[in-house]
ZALOVEX-758882 format. One record per residue (C-alpha): x, y, z; residue in one letter. Coordinates in steps of 0.1 Angstrom, whole numbers, padded with zeros to 4 digits, always signed. Example, Ala and Ser with C-alpha at 12.3 -4.5 7.8 and 13.67 -1.06 7.14 Angstrom:
2
+0123-0045+0078a;+0137-0011+0071s;
END
This chain:
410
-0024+0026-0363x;-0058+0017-0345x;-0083+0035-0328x;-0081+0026-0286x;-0106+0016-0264x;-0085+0020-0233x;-0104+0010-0196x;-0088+0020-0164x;-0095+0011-0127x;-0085+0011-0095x;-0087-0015-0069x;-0076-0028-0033x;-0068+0000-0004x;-0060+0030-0007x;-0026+0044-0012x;-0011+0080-0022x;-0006+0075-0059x;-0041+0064-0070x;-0053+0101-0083x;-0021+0103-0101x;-0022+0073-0115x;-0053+0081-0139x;-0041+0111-0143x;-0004+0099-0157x;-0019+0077-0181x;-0044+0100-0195x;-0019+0121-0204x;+0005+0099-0221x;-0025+0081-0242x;-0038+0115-0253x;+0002+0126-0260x;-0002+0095-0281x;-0029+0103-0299x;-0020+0134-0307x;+0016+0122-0317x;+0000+0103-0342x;+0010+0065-0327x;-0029+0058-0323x;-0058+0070-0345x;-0081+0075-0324x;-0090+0071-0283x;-0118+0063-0256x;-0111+0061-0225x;-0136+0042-0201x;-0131+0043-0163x;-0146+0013-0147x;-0159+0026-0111x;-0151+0008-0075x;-0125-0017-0091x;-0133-0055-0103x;-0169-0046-0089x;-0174-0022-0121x;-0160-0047-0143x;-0181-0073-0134x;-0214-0052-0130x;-0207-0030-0162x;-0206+0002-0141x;-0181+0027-0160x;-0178+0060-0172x;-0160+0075-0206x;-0142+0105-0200x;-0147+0132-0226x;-0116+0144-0246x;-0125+0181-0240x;-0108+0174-0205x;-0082+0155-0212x;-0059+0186-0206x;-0078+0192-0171x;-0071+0156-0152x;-0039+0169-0139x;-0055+0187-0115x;-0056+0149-0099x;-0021+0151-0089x;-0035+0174-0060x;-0058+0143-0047x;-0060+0119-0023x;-0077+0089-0029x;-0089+0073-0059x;-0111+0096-0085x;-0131+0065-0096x;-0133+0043-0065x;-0121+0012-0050x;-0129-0021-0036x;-0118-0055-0025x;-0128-0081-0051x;-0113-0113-0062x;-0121-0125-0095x;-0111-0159-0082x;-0135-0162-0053x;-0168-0171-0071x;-0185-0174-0039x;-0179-0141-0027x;-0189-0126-0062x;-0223-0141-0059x;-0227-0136-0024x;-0218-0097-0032x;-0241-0095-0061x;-0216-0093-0084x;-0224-0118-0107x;-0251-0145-0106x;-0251-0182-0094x;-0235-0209-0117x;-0214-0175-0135x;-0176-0172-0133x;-0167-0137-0127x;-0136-0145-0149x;-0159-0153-0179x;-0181-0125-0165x;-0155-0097-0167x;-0139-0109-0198x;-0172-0107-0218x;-0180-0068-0200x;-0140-0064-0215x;-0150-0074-0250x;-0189-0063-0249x;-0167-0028-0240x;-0149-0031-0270x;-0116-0028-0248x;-0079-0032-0264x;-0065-0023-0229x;-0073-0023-0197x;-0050-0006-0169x;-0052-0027-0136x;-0037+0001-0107x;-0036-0017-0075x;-0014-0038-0054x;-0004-0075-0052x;-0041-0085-0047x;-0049-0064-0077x;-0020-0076-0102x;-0026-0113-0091x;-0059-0110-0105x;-0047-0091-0130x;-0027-0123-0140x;-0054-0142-0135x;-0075-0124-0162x;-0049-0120-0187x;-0041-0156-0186x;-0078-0163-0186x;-0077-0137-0215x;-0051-0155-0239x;-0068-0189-0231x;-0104-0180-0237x;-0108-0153-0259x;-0072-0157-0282x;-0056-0122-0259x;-0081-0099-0273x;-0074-0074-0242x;-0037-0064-0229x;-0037-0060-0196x;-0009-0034-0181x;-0011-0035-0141x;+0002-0002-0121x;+0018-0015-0089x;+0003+0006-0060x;+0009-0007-0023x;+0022+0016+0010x;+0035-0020+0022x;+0060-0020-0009x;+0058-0059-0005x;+0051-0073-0041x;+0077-0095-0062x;+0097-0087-0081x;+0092-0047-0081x;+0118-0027-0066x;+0090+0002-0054x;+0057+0004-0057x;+0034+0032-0061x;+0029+0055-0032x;+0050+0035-0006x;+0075+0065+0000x;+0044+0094+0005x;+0027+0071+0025x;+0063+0068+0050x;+0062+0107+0048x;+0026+0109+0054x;+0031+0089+0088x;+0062+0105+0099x;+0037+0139+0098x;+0015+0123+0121x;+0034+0110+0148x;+0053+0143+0146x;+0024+0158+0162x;+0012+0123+0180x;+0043+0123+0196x;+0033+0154+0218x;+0014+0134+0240x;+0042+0123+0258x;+0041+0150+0280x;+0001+0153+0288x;+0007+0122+0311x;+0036+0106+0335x;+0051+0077+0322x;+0033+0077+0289x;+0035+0045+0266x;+0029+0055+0229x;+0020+0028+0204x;+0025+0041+0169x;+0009+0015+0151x;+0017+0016+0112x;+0000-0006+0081x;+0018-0039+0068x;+0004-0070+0071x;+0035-0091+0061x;+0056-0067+0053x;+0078-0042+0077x;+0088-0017+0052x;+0062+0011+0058x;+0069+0010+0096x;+0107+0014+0091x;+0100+0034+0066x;+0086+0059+0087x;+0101+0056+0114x;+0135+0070+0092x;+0113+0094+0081x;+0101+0105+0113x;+0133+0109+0131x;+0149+0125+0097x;+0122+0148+0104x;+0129+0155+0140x;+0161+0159+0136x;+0166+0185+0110x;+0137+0205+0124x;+0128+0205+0157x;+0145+0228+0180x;+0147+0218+0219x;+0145+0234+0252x;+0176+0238+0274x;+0184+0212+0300x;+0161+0214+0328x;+0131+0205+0305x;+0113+0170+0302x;+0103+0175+0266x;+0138+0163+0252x;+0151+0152+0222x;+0155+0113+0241x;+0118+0117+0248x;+0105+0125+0212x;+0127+0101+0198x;+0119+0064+0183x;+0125+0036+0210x;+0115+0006+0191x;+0104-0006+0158x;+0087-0042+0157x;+0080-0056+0127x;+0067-0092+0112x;+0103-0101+0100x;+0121-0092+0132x;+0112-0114+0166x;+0104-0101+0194x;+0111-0111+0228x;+0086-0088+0250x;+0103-0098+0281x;+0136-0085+0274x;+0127-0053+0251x;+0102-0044+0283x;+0131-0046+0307x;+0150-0026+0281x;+0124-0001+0274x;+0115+0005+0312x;+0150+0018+0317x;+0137+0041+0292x;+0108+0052+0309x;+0124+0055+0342x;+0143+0083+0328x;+0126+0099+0303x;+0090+0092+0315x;+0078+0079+0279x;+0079+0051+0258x;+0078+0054+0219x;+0068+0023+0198x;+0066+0020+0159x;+0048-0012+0156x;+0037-0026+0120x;-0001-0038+0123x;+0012-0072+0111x;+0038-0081+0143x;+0025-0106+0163x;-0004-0116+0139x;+0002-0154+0139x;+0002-0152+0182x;-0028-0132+0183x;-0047-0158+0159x;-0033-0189+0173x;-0043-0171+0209x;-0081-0166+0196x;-0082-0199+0175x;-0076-0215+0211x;-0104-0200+0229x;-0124-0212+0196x;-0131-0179+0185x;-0138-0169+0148x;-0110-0152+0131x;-0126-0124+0107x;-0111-0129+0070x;-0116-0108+0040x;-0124-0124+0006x;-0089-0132-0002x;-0084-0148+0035x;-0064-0122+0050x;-0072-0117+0086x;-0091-0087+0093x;-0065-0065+0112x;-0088-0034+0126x;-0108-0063+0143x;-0079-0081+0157x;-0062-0049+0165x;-0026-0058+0172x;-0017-0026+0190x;-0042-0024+0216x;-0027-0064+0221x;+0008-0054+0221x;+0000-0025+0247x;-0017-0045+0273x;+0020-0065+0278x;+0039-0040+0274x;+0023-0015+0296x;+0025-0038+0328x;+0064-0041+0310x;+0078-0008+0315x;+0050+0007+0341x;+0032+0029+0322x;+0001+0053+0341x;-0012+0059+0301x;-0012+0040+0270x;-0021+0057+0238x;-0018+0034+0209x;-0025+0058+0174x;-0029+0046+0140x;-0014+0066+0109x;-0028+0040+0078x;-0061+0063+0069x;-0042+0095+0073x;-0013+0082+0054x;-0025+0061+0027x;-0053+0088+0020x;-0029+0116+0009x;-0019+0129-0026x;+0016+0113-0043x;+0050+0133-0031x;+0073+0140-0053x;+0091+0108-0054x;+0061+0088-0060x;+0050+0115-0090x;+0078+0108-0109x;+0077+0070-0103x;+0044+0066-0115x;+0051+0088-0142x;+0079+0068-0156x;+0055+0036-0154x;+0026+0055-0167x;+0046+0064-0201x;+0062+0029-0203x;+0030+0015-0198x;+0013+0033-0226x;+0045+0025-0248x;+0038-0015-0236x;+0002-0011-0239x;+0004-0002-0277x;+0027-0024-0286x;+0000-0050-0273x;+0025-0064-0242x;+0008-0071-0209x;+0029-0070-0177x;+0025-0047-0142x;+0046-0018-0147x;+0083-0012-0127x;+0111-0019-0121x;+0125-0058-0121x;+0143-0063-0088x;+0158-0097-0109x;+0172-0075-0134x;+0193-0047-0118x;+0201-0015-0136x;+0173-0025-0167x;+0150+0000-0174x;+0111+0003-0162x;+0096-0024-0184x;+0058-0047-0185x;+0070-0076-0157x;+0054-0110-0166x;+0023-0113-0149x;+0032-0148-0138x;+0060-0135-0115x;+0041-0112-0098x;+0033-0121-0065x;+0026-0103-0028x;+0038-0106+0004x;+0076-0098-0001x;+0093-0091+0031x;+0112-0062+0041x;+0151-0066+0037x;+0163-0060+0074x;+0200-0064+0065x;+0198-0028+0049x;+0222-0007+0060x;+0201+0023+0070x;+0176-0004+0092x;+0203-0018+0110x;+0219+0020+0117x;+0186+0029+0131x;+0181+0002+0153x;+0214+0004+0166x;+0208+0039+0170x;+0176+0038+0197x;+0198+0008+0214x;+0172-0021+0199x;+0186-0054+0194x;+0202-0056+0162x;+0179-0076+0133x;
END
């Protein structure tokens, strides 16, 4: 037995699982240590993600309230803050103020690590996150002989990273949306002809926007009660009428003509479009006016300035003759709320077979191995872990849906 020094952080966007998270693996390394498997425990929270690490900023949380953390199942957010930081990006470190010129911010954060005294350090973030995650624990074992085990929580509402079956938060953040349109969906009868753009997060990755669009019209269905005939608010007119999404193309020509007929008799238009449709049109479109695309620090395009729904409404609108567009976007509302249920018990599963992996010195990000079907939750090799998995359109309950609203099959 050993005494831990056990670091945490979380990184990237936000997504409904953060809170719980932290508050998951407290509890299993203090059931640990006071089961006996450990002698002793610190836990050290390193604040606003890899920016922490690197600048030293970080917190030890005292054991007299251990027992009171669960009180961050209830939260939204992340209880020690995040940011967007790649380890790999030297420039951007420097630029940040991060680290100083002629330092690697690899180097960097390993030597906070072992200045720290760490044994383990619990990476909770999402492909971005665990890739640098990789990139540290492989920097780890080649530098400074694996002094630190690195055990990655795989949070992302896009659900898009190989090879985990479901990541962290995902499933509330499908819920979360389905709320909001609920009530977004309203508006279709403040206006004549109304064209609603529901856009949804997901850069590569359709998941969330199917997601909750299932959600939503589970919702509406189970629930909502309708007016007899003779009404305009129907349930035709609160319904989904499309879902576009990165892996499915879209020919605007012919889903206008399709969704006019839609409009001509109900008098609204419903669209579920992922942020990430489109994305490569909309770039080549600026790149050839010579514009400047806005990246992040990992190169992703900046999607709030490019915005993809106010792009995607401008054709369609002249499509289907719409008086009013409205396009609303769910991401902050959804990927700010606490964990449902589902995700709960998913991260709680990972959090104690993390803390298992974690003392038996085995790095890995936490879940469950898409490669191997029907094994348990186990520490996936850091070297396999990679983003931008795309949804899986040939499921059953995705091509039932489309079929239902009358969209093209995928």
């Amino acid at each position: 037995m050993t005494h831990m020094n056990v670091a945490m952080m979380t990184s990237g966007g936000l997504a409904p699982c953060l809170a719980s998270s932290v508050a998951y693996l407290i509890e299993f390394w203090a059931k640990a240590l006071k089961e006996g498997k450990i002698s002793g425990l610190t836990l050290r929270m390193y604040i606003d993600g890899y920016k922490g690490l690197l600048t030293g900023d970080s917190t030890v949380i005292s054991p007299d309230i251990y027992d009171e953390c669960t009180c961050l199942h209830d939260v939204g957010g992340s209880p020690i803050g995040n940011s967007r930081v790649k380890l790999t990006n030297a420039k951007d470190c420097i630029a940040r103020g991060f680290v100083k010129e002629g330092d690697t911010p690899l180097e960097v954060a390993a030597q906070q690590l072992l200045k720290d005294s760490i044994n383990v350090i619990h990476t909770i973030g999402g492909d971005d996150t665990n890739t640098q995650a990789a990139e540290l624990s492989k920097y780890l074992l080649e530098k400074h002989g694996g002094k630190v085990c690195v055990v990655g929580m795989p949070k992302t509402i896009d659900n898009d990273v190989f090879p985990i079956v479901q990541t962290f938060g995902a499933d509330t953040a499908a819920e979360q949306g389905a709320l909001f349109f609920n009530n977004v969906v309203s508006e279709s009868s403040a206006n004549p002809r109304m064209l609603i753009i529901h856009e949804v997060m997901g850069r590569d990755s359709g998941y969330l926007t199917a997601a909750t669009a299932r959600k939503y019209r589970e919702m509406y269905s189970k629930t909502a009660k309708f007016p007899a005939p003779g009404f305009t608010t129907t349930r035709m007119s609160r319904d989904v009428h499309a879902v576009w999404i990165p892996e499915v193309q879209v020919n605007i020509a012919e889903e206008g003509a399709r969704l006019k007929k839609i409009m001509d008799e109900h008098g609204c238009v419903n669209v579920f479009l992922s942020e990430g449709a489109g994305v490569k049109d909309i770039v080549k479109e600026m790149e050839d006016r010579g514009e400047e695309v806005p990246r992040d620090a990992f190169g992703h395009v900046k999607l709030d300035k490019i915005n993809p729904g106010v792009y995607f409404s401008k054709r369609l609108a002249s499509l289907v003759g719409a008086e009013k567009t409205l396009v609303q976007k769910s991401g902050y509302f959804a990927r700010s709320a606490a964990s449902n249920a589902f995700d709960r018990k998913l991260i709680r599963d990972c959090a104690e077979a993390g803390v298992q992996s974690a003392i038996a010195g085995v790095s890995g990000c936490m879940g469950q191995d898409e490669d191997k079907e029907g094994q348990p939750i186990r520490a996936i090799e850091f070297e396999r872990i990679k983003g931008h998995k795309s949804f899986n359109t040939s499921l059953p309950w995705f091509q039932d849906m489309l079929k239902e609203i009358g969209q093209p099959i995928a």
